[in-house]
N, C-alpha and C positions, 0 to 999 in steps of 0.2 A: 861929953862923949855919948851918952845916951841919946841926948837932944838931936846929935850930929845923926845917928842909927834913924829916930824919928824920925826926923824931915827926910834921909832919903827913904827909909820905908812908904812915907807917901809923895816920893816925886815917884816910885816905881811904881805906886798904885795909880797914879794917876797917868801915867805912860798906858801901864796895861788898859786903863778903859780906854785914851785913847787911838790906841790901836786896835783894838776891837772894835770900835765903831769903826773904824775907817777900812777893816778890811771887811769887815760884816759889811758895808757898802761898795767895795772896790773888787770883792770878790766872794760875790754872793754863792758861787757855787763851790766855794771850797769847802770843805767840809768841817765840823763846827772843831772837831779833835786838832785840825792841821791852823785853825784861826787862837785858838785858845793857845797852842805849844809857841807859833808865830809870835802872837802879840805878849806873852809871858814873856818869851826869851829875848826878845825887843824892848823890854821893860826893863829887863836887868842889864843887858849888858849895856845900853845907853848911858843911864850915868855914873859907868863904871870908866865909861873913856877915857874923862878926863883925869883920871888918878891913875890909867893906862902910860898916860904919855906924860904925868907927872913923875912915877915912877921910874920910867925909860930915859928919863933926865936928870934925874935927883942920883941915884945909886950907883957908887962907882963901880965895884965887882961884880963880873959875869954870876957867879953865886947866888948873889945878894938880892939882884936884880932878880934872878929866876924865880926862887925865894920868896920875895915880894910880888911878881906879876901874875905867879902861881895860888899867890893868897887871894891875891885883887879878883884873880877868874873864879876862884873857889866862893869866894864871898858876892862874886854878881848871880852866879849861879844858886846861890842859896836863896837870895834876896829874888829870884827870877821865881823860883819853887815856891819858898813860903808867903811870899808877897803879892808877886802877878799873875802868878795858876790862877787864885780860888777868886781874885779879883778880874781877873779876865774871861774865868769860866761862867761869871754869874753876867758879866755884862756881855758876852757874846750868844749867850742863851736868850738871857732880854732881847737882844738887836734879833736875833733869828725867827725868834718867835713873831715881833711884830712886822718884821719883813714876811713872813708867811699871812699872819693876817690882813695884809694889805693886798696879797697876791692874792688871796682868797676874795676878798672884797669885789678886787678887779672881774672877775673871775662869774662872781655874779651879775655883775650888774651887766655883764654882756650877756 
């Protein structure tokens, strides 16, 4: 159980950095708060899918199902906060950072 908590703790962190490079590239002028919240909440709730539509197949009562889907949203959200925040805030500050210093560079040398 904990092993299972482990490994998704770093598929989410490695979701988060990959979305923060990709939008720190794809969308250089978004602003660093709206790339950090994007790429966190993208973290989480990806590999939360497939236990989305595990769930929505597995439990039979409208209850039960609620119940369980309400855990699974609570728990990607959790894992979105404590996992892909502080991991997406420090790799979209790295990508920003050196996307300005290369903009600076350019900048010079004209």
């Amino acid at each position: 159980m904990v092993l299972g908590i482990l490994f998704l703790a770093v598929i989410v962190a490695l979701f988060a950095v990959a979305f923060s490079f990709i939008l720190a590239v794809a969308r250089p002028a978004m602003s660093l708060r709206r790339r950090v919240l994007a790429a966190s909440l993208g973290a989480g709730i990806i590999p939360s899918i497939p236990a989305f539509f595990a769930i929505g197949y597995d439990v039979v009562g409208p209850a039960e199902r609620m119940v369980a889907l309400s855990a699974t949203g609570v728990f990607a959200l959790l894992m979105a906060g404590l996992v892909g925040f502080p991991v997406a805030h420090v790799f979209s500050s790295r990508a920003g950072r050196g996307r300005a210093n290369i903009a600076d560079q350019g900048k010079l040398a004209e």
